[in-house]
N, C-alpha and C positions, 0 to 999 in steps of 0.2 A: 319446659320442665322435663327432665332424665325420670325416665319412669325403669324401674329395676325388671330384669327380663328372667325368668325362669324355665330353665330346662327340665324336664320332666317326660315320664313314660304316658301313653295315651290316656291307661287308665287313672293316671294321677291327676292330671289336666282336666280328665270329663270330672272326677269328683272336685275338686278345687273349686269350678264352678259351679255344681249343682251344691255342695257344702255351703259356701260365701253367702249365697241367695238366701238357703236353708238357716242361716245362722242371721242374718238380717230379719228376715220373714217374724225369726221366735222373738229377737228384740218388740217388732212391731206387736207381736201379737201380747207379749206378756205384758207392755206397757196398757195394753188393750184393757187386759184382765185384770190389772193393779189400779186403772181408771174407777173399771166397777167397782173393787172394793173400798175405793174412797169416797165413792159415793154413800156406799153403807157404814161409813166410821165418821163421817164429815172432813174427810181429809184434800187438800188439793191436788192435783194431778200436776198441775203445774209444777209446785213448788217438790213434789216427791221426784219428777224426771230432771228437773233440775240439781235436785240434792245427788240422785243418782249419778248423772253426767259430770257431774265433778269427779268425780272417782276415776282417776286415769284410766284403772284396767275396766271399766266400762266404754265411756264417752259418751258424748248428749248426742249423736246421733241415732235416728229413726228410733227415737224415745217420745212420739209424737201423738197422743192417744184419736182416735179416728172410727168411721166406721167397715175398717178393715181392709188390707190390701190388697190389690189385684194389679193388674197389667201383663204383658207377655210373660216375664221371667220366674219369680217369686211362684205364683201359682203352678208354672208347667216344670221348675226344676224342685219344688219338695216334691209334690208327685213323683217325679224321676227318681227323685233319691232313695224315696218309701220304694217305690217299684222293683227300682237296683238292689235295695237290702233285702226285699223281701227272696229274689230272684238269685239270691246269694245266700239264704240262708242267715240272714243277721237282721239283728234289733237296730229301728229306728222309732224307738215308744216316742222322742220328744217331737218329730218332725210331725208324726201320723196325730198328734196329740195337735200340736200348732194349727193342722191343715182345719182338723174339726173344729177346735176353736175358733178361726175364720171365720167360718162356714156361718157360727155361732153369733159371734159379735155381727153379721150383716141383718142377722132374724133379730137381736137384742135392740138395733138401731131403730127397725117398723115399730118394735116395739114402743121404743122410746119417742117414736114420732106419734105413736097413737096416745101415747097415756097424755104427752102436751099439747095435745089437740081435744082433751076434755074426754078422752078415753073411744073416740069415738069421729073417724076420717071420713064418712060415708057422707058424699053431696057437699063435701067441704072444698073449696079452693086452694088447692096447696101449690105452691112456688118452688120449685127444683133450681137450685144454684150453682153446679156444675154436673156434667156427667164425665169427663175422664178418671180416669185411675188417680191422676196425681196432672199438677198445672206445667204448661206447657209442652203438652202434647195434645194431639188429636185422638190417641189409642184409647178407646173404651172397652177395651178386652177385659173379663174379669174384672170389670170396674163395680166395686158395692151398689152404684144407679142399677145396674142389670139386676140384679137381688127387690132393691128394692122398690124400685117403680112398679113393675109389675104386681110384686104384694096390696101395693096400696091403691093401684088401677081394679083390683080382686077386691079391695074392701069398700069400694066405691065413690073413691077419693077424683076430683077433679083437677089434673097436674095441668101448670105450664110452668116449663123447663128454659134455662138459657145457660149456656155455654158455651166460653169465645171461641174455643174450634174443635169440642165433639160433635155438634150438632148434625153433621153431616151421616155419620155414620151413624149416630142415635136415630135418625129418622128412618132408616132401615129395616130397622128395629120396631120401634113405634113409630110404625106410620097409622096408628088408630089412638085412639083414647089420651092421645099427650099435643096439646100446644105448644108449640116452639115459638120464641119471639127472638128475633136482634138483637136487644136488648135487657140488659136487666131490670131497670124500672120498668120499662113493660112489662116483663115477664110478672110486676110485683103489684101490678095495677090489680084491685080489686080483690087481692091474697086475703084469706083468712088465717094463714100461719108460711113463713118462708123458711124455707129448708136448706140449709149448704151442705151441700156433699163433698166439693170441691174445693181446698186453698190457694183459690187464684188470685192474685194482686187485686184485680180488679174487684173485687168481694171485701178487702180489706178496708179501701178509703171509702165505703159508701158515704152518700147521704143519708143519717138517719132521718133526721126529721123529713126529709124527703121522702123516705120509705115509709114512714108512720104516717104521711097524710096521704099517700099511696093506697094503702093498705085499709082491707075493711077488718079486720081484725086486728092485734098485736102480738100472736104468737110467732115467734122467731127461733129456731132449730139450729143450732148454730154445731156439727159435727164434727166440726176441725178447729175448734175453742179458739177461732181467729177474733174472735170479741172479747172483752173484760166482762164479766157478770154486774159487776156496778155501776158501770159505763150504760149498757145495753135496758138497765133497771132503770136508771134514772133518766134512760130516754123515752120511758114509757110503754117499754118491751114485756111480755109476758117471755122471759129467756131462758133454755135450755140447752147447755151443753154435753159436755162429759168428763165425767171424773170430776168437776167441779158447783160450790152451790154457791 
């Protein structure tokens, strides 16, 4: 595929790319924040970023609502761009606005983990289902897991985690207070609520009833709405997503 080449001066190039990211980043984050408010009108998320993505001068991409973006780029070029504007004397309200909101929706997730856990994570067995940024990679940089594993290892929560190739470098990291298993039905043995952070293929085709006679509990956290709510109900899930009921 002929990919079109552009000439440009250095400083055009350095913004071009820290812009792009910057303008991605606000997509993810406003779907974020359009997520929550359907939760409070009973609206779907689904069917709102769908109605959205139709609209050519949008597109349905990274209209995806989540518990917030990370990895190398995204995080280290708004920063760059707030830093550049700032360093320049100019306004970047939306960007410096996006980064906090971030920041936000990763605290709003513990949240949303603790209120479907009966308001209350302490001596609880929770199930960790990805830790990368996004699937198929290994990078956990900036990954929402760094935010919130540790919150909920703070609230006395008992984690074991699986993920097919961060685990490496998550152990790093928590090498104390986190189980790692091979597996994700391991990882789900004995779970009193399982939690996806991650939309890995593999997270999509589970077995439920597999999981449910797995499982000593039936709360299921599901952060990247990779399950249907009626689907997930009638398998006998206590289920929470986002942006949707």
């Amino acid at each position: 595929i002929e990919a079109p080449i552009l000439f440009t001066n250095l400083e055009s190039a350095e913004l071009i790319k820290y812009a792009s990211n910057a303008f991605l980043a606000t997509k993810v984050t406003f779907i974020n924040e359009i997520a929550i408010l359907c939760e409070k009108v009973g609206a779907d998320i689904h069917a709102v970023s769908k109605g959205m993505g139709l609209d050519g001068r949008i597109g349905r991409k990274f209209l995806h609502p989540g518990p917030g973006y990370g990895g190398s780029c995204f995080p280290k070029d708004t920063k760059a761009l707030v830093r550049t504007a700032r360093e320049n004397d100019a306004q970047c309200d939306i960007v410096e606005t996006v980064i906090r909101s971030n920041d936000q929706q990763k605290i709003r997730m513990i949240e949303k983990i603790r209120i479907a856990c009966d308001g209350d994570v302490s001596g609880k067995n929770l199930t960790i289902l990805g830790l990368t940024f996004k699937p198929e990679t290994d990078d956990i940089r900036e990954s929402p897991a760094l935010t919130i594993l540790p919150k909920l290892i703070l609230m006395g929560a008992k984690l074991t985690v699986f993920d097919p190739k961060g685990m490496s470098e998550a152990k790093k990291i928590f090498s104390k207070n986190v189980t790692f298993k091979e597996d994700g039905y391991e990882a789900i043995k004995g779970s009193d609520a399982v939690i996806i952070l991650t939309e890995w293929n593999i997270f999509r085709g589970m077995d439920l009833k597999r999981i449910k006679k797995l499982m000593k509990g039936s709360k299921f956290i599901d952060l990247k709405n990779i399950y249907e709510p009626s689907e997930m109900q009638a398998a006998g899930f206590e289920y929470t997503c986002i942006g949707r009921s």
